[in-house]
PDB file of N, CA, C, O and CB in Angstrom:
ATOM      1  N   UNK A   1      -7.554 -11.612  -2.003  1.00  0.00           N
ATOM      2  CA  UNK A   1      -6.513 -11.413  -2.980  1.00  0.00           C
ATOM      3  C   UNK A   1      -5.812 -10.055  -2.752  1.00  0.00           C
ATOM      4  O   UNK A   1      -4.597  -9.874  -2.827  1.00  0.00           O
ATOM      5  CB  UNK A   1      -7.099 -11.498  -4.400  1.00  0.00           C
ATOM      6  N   UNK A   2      -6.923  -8.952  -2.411  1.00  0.00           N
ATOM      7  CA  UNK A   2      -5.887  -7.761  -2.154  1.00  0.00           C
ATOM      8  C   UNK A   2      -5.096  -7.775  -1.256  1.00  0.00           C
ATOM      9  O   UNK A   2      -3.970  -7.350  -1.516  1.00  0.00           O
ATOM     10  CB  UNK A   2      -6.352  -6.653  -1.936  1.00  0.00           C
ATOM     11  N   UNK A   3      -5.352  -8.211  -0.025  1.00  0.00           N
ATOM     12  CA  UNK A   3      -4.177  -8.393   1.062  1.00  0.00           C
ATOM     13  C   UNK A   3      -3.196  -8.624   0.668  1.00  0.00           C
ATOM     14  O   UNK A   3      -2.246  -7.851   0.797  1.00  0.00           O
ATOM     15  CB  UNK A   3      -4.227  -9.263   1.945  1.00  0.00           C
ATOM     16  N   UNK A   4      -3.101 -10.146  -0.136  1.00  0.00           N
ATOM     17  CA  UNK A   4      -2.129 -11.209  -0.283  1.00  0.00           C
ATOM     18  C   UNK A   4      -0.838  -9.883  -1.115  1.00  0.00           C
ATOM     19  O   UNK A   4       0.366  -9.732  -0.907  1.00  0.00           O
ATOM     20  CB  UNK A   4      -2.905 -12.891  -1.468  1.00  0.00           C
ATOM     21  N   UNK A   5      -1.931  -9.042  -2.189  1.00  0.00           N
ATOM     22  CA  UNK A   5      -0.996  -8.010  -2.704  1.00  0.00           C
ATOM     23  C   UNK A   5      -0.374  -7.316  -2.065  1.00  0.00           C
ATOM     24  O   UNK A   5       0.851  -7.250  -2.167  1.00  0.00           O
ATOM     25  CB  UNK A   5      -1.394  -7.265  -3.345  1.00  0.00           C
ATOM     26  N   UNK A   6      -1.071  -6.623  -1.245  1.00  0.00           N
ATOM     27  CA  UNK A   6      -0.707  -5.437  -0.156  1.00  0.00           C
ATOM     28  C   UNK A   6       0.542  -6.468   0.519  1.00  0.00           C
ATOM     29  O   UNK A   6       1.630  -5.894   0.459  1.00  0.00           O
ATOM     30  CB  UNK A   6      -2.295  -4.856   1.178  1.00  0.00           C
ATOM     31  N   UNK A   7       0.622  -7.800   1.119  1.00  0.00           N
ATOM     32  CA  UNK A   7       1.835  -8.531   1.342  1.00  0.00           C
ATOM     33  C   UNK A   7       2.482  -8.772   0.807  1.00  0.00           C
ATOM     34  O   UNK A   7       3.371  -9.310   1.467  1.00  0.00           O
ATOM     35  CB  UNK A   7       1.915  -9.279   1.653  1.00  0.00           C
ATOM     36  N   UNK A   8       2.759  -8.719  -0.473  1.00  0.00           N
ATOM     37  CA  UNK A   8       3.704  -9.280  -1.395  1.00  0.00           C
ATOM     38  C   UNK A   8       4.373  -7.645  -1.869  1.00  0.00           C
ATOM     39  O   UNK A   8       5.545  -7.443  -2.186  1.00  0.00           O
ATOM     40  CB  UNK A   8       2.846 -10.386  -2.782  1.00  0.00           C
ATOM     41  N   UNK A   9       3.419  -6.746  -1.817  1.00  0.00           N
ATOM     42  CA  UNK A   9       4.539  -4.845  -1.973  1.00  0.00           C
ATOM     43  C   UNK A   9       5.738  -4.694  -1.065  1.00  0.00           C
ATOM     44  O   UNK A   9       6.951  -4.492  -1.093  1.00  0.00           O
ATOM     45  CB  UNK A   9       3.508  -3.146  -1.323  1.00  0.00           C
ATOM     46  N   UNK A  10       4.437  -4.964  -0.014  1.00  0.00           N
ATOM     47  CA  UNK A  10       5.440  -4.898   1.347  1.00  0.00           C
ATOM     48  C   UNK A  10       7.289  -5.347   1.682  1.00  0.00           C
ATOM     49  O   UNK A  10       8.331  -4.793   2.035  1.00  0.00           O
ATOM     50  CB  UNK A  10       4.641  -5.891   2.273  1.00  0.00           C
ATOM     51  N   UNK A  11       6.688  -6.947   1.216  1.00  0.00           N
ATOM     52  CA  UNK A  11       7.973  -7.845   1.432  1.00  0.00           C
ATOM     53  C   UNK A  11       9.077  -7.433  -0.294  1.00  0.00           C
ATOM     54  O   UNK A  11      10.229  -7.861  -0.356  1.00  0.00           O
ATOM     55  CB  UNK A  11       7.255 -10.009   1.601  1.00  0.00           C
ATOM     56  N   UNK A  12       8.530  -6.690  -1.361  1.00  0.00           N
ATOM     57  CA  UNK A  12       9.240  -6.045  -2.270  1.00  0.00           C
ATOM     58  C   UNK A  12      10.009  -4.978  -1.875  1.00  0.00           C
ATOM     59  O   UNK A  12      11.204  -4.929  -2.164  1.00  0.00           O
ATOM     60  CB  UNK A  12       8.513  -5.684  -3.152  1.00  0.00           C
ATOM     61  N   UNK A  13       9.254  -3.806  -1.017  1.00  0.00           N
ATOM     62  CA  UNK A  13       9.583  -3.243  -0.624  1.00  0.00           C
ATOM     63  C   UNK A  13      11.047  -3.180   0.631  1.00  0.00           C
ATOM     64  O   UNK A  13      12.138  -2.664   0.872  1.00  0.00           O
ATOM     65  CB  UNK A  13       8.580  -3.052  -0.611  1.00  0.00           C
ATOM     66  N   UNK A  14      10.551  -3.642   0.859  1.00  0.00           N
ATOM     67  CA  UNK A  14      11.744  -4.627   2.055  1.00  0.00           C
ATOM     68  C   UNK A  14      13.204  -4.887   1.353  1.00  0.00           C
ATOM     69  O   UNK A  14      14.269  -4.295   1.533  1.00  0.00           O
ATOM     70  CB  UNK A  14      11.050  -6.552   2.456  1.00  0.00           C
ATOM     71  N   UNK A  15      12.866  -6.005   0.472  1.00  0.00           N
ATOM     72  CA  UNK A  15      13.805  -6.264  -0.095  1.00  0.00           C
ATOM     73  C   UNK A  15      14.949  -5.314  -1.369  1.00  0.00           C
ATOM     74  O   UNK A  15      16.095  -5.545  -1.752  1.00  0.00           O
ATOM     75  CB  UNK A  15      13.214  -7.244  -0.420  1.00  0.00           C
ATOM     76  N   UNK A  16      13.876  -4.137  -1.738  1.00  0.00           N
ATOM     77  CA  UNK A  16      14.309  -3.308  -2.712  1.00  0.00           C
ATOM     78  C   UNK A  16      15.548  -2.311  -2.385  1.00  0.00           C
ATOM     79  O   UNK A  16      15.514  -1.402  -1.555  1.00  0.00           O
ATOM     80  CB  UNK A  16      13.162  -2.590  -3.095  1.00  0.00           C
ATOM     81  N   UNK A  17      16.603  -2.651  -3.172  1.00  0.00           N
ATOM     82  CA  UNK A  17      17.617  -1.772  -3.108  1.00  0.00           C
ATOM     83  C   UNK A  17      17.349  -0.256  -2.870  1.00  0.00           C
ATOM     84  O   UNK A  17      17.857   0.447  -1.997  1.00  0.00           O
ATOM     85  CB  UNK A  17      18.271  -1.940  -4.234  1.00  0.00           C
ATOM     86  N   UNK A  18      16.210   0.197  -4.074  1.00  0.00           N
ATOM     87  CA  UNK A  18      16.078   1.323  -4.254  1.00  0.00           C
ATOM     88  C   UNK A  18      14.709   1.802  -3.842  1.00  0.00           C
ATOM     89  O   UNK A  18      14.119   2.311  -4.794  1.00  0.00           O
ATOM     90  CB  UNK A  18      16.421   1.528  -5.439  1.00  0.00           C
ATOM     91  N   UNK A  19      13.890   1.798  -2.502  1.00  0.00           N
ATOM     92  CA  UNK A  19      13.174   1.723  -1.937  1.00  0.00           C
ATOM     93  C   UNK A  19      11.642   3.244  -2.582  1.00  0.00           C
ATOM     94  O   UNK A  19      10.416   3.305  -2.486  1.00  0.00           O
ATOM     95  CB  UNK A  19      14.069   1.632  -0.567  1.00  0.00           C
ATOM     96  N   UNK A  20      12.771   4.184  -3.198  1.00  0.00           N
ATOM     97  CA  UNK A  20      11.995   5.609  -3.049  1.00  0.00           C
ATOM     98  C   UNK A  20      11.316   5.305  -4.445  1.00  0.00           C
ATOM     99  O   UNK A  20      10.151   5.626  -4.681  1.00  0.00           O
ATOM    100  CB  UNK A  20      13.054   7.273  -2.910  1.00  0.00           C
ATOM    101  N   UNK A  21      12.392   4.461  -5.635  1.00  0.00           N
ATOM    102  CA  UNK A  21      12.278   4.731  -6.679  1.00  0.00           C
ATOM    103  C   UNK A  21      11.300   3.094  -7.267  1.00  0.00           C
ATOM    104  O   UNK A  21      10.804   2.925  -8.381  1.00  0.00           O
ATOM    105  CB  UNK A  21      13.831   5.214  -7.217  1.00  0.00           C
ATOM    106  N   UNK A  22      11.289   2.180  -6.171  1.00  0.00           N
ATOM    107  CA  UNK A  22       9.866   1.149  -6.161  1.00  0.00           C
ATOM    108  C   UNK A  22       8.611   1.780  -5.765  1.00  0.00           C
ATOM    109  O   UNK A  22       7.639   1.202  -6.253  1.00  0.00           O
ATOM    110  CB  UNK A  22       9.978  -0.098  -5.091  1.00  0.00           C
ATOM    111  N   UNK A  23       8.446   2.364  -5.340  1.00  0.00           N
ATOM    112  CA  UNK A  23       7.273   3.526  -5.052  1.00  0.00           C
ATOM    113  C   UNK A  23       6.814   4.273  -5.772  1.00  0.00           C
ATOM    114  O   UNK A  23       5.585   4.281  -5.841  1.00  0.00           O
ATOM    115  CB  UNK A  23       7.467   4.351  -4.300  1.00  0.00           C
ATOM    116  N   UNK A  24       7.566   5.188  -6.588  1.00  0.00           N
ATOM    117  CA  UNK A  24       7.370   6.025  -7.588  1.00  0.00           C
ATOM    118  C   UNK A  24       7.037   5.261  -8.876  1.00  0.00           C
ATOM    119  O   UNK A  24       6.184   5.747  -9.618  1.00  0.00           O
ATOM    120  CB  UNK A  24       8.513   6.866  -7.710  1.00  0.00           C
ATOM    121  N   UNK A  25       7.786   3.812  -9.289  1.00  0.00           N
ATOM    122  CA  UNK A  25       7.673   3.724 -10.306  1.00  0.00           C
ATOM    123  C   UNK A  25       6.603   2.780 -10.690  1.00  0.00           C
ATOM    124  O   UNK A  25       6.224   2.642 -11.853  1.00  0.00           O
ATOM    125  CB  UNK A  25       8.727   3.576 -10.683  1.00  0.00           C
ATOM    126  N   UNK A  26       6.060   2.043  -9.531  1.00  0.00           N
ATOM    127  CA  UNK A  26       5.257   0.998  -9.315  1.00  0.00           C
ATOM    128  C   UNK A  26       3.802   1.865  -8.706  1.00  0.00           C
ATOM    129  O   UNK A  26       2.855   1.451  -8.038  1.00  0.00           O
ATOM    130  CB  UNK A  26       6.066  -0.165  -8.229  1.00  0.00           C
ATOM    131  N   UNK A  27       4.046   2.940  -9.148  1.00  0.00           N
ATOM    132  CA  UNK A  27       2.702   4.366  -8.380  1.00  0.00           C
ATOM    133  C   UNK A  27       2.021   3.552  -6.975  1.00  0.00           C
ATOM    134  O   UNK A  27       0.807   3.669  -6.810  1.00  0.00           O
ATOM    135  CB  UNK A  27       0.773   4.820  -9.907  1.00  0.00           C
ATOM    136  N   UNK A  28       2.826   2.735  -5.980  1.00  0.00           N
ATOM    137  CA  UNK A  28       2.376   2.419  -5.180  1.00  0.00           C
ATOM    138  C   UNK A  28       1.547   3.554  -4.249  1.00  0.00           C
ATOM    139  O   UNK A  28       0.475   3.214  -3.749  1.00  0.00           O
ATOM    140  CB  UNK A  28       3.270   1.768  -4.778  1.00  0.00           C
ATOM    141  N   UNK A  29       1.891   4.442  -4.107  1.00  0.00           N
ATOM    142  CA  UNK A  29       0.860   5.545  -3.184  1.00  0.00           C
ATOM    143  C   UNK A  29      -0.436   5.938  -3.753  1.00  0.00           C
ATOM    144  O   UNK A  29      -1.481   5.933  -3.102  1.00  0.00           O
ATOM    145  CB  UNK A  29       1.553   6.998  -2.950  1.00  0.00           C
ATOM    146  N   UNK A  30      -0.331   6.302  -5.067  1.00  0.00           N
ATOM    147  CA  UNK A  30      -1.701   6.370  -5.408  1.00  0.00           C
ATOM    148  C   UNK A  30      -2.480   5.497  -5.446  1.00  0.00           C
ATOM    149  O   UNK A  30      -3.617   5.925  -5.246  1.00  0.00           O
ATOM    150  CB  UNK A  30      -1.883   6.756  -6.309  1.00  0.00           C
ATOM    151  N   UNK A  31      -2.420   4.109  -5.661  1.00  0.00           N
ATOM    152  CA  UNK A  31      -2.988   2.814  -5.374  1.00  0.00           C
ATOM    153  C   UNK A  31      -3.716   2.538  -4.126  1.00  0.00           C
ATOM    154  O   UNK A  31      -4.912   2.249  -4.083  1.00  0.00           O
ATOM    155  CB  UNK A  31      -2.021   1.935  -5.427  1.00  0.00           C
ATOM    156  N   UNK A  32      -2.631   2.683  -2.726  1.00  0.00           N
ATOM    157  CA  UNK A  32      -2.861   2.955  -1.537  1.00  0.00           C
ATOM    158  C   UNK A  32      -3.846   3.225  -1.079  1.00  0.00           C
ATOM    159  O   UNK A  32      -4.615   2.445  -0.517  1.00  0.00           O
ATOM    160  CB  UNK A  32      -2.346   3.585  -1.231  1.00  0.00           C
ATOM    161  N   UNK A  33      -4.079   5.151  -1.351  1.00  0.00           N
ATOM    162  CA  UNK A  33      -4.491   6.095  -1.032  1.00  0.00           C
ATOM    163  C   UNK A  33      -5.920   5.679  -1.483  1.00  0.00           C
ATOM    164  O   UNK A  33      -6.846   5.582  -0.677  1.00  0.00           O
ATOM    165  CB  UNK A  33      -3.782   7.229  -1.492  1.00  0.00           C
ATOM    166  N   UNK A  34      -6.085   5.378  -3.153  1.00  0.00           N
ATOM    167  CA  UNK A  34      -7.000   4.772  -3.748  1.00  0.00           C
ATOM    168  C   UNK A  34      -8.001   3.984  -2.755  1.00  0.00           C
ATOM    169  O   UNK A  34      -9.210   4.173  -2.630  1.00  0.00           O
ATOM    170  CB  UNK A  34      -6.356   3.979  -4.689  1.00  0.00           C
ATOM    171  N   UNK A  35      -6.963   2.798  -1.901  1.00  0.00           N
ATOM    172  CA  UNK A  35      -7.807   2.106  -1.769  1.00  0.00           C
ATOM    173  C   UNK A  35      -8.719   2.453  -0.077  1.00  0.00           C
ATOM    174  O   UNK A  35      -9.832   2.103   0.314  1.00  0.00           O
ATOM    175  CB  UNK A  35      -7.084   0.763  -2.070  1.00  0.00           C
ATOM    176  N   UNK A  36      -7.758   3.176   0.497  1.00  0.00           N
ATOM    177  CA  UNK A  36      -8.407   3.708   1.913  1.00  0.00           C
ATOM    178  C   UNK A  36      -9.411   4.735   1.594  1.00  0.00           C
ATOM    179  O   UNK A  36     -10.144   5.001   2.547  1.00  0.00           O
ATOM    180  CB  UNK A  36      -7.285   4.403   2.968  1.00  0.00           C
ATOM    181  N   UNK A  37      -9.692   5.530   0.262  1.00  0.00           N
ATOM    182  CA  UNK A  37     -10.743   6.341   0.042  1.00  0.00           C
ATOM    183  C   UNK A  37     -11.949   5.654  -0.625  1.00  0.00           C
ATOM    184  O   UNK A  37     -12.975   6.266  -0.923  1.00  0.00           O
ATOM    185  CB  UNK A  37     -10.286   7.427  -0.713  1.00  0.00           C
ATOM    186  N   UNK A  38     -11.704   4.005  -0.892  1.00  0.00           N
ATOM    187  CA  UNK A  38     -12.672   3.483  -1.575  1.00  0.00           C
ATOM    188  C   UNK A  38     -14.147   3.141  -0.409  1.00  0.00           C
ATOM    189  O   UNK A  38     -13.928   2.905   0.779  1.00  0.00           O
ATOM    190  CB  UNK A  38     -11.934   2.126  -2.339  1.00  0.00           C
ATOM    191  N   UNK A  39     -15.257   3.161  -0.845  1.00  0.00           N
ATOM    192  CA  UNK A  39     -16.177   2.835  -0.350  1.00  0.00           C
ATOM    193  C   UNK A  39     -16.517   1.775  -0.011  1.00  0.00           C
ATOM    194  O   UNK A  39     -17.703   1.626   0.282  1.00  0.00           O
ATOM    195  CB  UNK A  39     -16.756   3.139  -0.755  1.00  0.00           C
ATOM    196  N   UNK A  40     -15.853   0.963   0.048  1.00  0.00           N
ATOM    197  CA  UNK A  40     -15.612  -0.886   0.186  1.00  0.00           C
ATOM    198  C   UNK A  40     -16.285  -1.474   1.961  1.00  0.00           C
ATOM    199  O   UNK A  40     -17.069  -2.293   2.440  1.00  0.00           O
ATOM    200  CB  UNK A  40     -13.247  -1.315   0.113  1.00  0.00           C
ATOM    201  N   UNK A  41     -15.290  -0.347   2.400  1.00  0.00           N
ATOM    202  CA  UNK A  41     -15.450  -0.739   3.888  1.00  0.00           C
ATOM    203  C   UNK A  41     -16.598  -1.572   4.177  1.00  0.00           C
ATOM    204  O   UNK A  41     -16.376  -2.582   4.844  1.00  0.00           O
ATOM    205  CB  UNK A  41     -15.575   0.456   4.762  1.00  0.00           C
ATOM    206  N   UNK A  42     -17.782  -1.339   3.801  1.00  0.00           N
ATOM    207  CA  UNK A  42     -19.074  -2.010   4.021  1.00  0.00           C
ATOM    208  C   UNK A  42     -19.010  -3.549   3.569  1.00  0.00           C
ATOM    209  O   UNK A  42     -19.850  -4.307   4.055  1.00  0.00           O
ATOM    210  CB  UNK A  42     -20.218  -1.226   3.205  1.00  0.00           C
ATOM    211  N   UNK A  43     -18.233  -3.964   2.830  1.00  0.00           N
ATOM    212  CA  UNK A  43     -18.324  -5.342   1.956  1.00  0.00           C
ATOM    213  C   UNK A  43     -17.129  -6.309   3.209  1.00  0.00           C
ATOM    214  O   UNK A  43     -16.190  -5.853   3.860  1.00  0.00           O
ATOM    215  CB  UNK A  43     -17.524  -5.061  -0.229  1.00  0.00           C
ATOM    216  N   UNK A  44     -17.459  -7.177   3.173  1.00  0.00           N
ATOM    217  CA  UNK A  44     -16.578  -8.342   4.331  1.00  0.00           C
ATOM    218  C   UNK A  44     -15.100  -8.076   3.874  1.00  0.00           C
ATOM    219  O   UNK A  44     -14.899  -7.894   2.673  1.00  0.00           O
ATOM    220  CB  UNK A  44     -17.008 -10.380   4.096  1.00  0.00           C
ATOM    221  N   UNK A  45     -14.442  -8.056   4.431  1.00  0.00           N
ATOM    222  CA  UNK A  45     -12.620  -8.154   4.339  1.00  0.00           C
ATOM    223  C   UNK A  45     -12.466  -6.248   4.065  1.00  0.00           C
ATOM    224  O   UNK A  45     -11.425  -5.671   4.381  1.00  0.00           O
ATOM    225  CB  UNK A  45     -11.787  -9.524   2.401  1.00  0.00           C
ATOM    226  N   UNK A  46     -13.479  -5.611   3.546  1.00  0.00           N
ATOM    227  CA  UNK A  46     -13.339  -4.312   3.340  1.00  0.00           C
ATOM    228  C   UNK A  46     -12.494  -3.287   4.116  1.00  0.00           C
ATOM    229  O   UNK A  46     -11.534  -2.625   3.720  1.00  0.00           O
ATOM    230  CB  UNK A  46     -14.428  -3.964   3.359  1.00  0.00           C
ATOM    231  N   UNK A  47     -13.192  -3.327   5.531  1.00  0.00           N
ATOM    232  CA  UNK A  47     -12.096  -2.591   6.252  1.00  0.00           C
ATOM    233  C   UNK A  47     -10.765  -3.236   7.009  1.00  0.00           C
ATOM    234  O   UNK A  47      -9.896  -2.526   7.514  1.00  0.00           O
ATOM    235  CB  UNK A  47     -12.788  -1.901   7.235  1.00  0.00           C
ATOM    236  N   UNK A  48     -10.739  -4.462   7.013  1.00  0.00           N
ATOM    237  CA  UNK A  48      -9.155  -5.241   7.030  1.00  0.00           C
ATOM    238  C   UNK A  48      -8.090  -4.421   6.169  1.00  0.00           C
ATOM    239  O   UNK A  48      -7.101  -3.891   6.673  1.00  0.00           O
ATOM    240  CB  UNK A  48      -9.214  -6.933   6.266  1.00  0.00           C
ATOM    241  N   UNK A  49      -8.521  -4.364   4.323  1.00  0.00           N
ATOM    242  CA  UNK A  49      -8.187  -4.253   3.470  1.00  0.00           C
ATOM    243  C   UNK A  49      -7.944  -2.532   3.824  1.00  0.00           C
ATOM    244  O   UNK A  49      -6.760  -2.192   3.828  1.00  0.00           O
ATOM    245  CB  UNK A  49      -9.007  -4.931   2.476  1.00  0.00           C
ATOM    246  N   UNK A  50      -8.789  -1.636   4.064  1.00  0.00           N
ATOM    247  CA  UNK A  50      -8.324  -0.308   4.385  1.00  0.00           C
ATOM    248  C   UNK A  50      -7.069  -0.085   5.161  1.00  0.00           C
ATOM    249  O   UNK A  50      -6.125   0.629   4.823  1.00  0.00           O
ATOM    250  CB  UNK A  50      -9.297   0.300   5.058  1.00  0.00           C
ATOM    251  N   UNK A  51      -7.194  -0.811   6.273  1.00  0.00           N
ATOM    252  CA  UNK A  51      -6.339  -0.924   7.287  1.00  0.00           C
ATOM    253  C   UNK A  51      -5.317  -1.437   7.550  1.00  0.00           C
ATOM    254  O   UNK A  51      -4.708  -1.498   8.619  1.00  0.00           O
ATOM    255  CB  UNK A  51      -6.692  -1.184   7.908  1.00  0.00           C
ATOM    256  N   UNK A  52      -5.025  -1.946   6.272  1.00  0.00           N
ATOM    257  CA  UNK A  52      -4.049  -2.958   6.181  1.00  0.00           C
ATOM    258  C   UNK A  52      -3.176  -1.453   5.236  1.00  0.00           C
ATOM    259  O   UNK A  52      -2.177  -0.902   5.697  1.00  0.00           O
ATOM    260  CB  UNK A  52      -4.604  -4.836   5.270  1.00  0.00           C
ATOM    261  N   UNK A  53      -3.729  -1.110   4.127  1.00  0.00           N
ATOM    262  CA  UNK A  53      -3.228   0.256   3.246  1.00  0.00           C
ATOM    263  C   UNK A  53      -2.727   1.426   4.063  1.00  0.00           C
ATOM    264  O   UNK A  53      -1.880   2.211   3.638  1.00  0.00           O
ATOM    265  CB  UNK A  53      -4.465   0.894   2.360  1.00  0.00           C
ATOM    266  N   UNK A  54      -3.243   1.498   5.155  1.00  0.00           N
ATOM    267  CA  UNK A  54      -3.419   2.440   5.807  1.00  0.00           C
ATOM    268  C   UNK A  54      -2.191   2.732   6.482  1.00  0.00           C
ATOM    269  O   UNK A  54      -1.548   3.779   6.561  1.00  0.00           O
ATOM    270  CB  UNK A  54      -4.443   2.281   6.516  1.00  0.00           C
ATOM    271  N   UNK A  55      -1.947   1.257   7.088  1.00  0.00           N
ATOM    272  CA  UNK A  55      -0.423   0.721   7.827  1.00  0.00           C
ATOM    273  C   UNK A  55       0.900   0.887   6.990  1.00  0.00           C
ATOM    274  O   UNK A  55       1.987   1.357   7.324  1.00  0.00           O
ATOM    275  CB  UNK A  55      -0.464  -0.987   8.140  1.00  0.00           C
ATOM    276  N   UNK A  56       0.304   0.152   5.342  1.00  0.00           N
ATOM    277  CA  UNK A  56       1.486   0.213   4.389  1.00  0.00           C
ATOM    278  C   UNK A  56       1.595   1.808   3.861  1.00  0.00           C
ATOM    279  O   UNK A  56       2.562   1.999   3.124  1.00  0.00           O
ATOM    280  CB  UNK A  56       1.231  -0.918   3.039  1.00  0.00           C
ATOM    281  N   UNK A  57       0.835   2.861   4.101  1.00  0.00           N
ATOM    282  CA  UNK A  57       1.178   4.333   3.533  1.00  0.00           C
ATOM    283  C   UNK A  57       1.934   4.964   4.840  1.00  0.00           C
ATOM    284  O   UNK A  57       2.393   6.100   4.964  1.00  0.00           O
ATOM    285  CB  UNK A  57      -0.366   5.341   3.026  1.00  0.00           C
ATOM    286  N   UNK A  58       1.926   3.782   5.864  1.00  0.00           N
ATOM    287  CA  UNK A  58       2.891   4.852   7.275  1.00  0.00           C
ATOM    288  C   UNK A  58       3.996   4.295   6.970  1.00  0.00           C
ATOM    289  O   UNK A  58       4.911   5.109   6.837  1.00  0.00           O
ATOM    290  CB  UNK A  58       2.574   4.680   9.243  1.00  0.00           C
ATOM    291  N   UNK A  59       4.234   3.374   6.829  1.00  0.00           N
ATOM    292  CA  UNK A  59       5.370   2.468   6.550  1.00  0.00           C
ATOM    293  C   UNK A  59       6.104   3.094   5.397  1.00  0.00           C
ATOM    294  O   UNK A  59       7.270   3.379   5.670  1.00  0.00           O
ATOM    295  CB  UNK A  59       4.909   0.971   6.213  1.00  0.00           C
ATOM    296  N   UNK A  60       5.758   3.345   4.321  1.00  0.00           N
ATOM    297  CA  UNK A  60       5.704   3.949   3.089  1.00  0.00           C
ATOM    298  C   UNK A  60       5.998   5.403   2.769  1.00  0.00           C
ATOM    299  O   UNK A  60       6.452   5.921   1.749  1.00  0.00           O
ATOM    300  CB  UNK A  60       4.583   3.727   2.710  1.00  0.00           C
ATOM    301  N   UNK A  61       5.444   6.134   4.430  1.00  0.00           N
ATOM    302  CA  UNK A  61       6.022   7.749   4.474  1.00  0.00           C
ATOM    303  C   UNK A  61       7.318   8.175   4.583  1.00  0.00           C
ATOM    304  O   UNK A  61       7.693   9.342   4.477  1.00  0.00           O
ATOM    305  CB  UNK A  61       5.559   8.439   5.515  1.00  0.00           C
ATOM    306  N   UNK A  62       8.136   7.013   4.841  1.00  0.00           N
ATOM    307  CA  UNK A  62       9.595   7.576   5.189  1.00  0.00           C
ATOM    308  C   UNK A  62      10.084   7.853   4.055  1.00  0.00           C
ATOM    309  O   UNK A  62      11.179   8.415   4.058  1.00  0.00           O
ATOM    310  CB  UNK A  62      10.588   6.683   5.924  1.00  0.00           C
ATOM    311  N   UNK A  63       9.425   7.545   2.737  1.00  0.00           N
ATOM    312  CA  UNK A  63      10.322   7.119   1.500  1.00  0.00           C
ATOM    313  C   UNK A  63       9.525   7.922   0.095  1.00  0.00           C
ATOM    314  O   UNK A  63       9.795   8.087  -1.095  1.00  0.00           O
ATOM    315  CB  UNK A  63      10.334   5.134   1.334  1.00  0.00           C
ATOM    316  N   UNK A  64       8.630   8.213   0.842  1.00  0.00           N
ATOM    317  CA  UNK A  64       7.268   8.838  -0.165  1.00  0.00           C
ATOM    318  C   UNK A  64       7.627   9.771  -0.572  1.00  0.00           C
ATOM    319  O   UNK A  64       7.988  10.697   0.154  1.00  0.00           O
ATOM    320  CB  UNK A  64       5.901   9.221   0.353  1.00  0.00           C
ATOM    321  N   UNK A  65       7.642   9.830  -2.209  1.00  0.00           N
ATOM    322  CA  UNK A  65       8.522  11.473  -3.291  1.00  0.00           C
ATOM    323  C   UNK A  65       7.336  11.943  -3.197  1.00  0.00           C
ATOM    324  O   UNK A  65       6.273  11.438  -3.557  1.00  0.00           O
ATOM    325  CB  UNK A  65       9.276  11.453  -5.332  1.00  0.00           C
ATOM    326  N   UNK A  66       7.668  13.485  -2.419  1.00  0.00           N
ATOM    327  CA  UNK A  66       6.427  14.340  -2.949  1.00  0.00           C
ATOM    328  C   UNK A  66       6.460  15.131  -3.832  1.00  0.00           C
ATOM    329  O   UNK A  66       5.438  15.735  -4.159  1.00  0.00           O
ATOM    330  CB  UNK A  66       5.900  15.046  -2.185  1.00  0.00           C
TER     331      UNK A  66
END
């Protein structure tokens, strides 16, 4: 199910007029970040799921309010 999420931001993202301000307002980075610092990795789909976040916070840096 998290993937399917992490795919469905993505393709929002994509489509979003206002790309900086779907990020900020949807706290997509802290979510992210959340989930590549979670301890999961060990559980099946775990590190897919890191790595998959990991891809969407590079993707995500061009646009990221600091």
């Amino acid at each position: 199910a998290t993937l399917s999420l992490m795919d469905l931001i993505k393709v929002l993202y994509e489509i979003s007029p206002h790309p900086k301000e779907f990020l900020s307002k949807n706290r997509v980075i802290p979510a992210l970040k959340m989930i590549v610092a979670s301890n999961n990795a060990g559980e099946q789909g775990g590190t897919l799921i890191q790595i998959q976040a990991k891809n969407l916070l590079k993707t995500f840096s061009v646009n990221a309010i600091i």
